[in-house]
N, C-alpha and C positions, 0 to 999 in steps of 0.2 A: 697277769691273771688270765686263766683258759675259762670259758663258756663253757658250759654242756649244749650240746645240742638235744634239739624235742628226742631225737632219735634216739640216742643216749639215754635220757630219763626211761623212753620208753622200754627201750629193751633191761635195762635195770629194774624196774620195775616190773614186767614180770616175769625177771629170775628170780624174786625175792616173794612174788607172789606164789607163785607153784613151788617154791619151796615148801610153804606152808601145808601141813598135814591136812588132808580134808580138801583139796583144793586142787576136783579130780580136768577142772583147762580153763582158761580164758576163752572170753567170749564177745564176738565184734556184733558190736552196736550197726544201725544202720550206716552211718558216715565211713566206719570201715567197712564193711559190705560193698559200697561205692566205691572207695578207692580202690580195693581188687578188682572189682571190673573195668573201671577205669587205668589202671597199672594192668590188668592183662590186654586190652585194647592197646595202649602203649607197647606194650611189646611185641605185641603182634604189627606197630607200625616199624618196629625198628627205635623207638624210643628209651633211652632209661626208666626203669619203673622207678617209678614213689611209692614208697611202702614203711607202714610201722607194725607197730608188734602190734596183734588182735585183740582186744579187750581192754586194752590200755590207750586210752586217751591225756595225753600231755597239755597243757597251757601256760605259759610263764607271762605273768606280770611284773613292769621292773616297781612297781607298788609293796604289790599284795604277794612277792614271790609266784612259785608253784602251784598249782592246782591238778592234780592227776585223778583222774576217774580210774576204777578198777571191775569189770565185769567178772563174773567168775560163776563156774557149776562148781560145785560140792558132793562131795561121795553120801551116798546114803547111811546113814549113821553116824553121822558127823551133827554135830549141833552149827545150823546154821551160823548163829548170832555169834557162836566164838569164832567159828572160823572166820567171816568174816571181818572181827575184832583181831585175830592175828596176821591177816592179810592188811590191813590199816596198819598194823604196828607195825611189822615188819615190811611193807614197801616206806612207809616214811623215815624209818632207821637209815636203812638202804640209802635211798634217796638224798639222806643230811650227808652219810657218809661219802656216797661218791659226789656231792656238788662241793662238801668240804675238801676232797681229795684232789678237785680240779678249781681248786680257790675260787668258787663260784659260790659260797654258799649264801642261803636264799632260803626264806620260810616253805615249806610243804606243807600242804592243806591236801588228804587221802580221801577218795569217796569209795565206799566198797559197795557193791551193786549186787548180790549175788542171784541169777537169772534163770537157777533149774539145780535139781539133786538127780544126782545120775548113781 
């Protein structure tokens, strides 16, 4: 049986997000704000950077499964509340499908956050 890894979920998660109609980027929360500065400091030592995909926050529980936060702007004319409701469906489809594809699979819990209409 193969893992996913955080990294994994995350960048799956938001191809499945920006898929979504209305759903004009993802958007980093403070924590990744941090990490970019942190991973550009790192590579300016000469270090490997740490990095995950922007707007997308990963968490796995061997309990409770998955937990993925979802930030995201929105096109103006877009009904917030669907889009949002399709970005939830479709990163947790995603999600089942690629943990089920790497025989890892595990409850998903989606939070959509949406943080500005552009």
């Amino acid at each position: 049986m193969t893992s996913s890894s955080n990294r994994d979920i995350q960048r799956t998660a938001a191809r499945a997000a920006l898929d979504v109609p209305g759903v004009a980027a993802l958007h980093p929360g403070v924590a990744d704000r941090l990490a970019a500065v942190a991973s550009r400091a790192q590579q300016a030592m000469g270090a490997d950077p740490v990095s995950g995909e922007a707007g997308i926050r990963a968490e796995h529980s061997p309990q409770s499964g998955w937990h993925v936060e979802v930030r995201c702007a929105v096109h103006e004319g877009h009904r917030v509340l669907d889009v949002a409701q399709q970005v939830r469906e479709h990163v947790q489809a995603a999600l089942t499908a690629h943990l089920a594809q790497h025989g890892s699979a595990a409850p998903v819990t989606v939070l959509v956050t949406v943080t500005s209409t552009v």
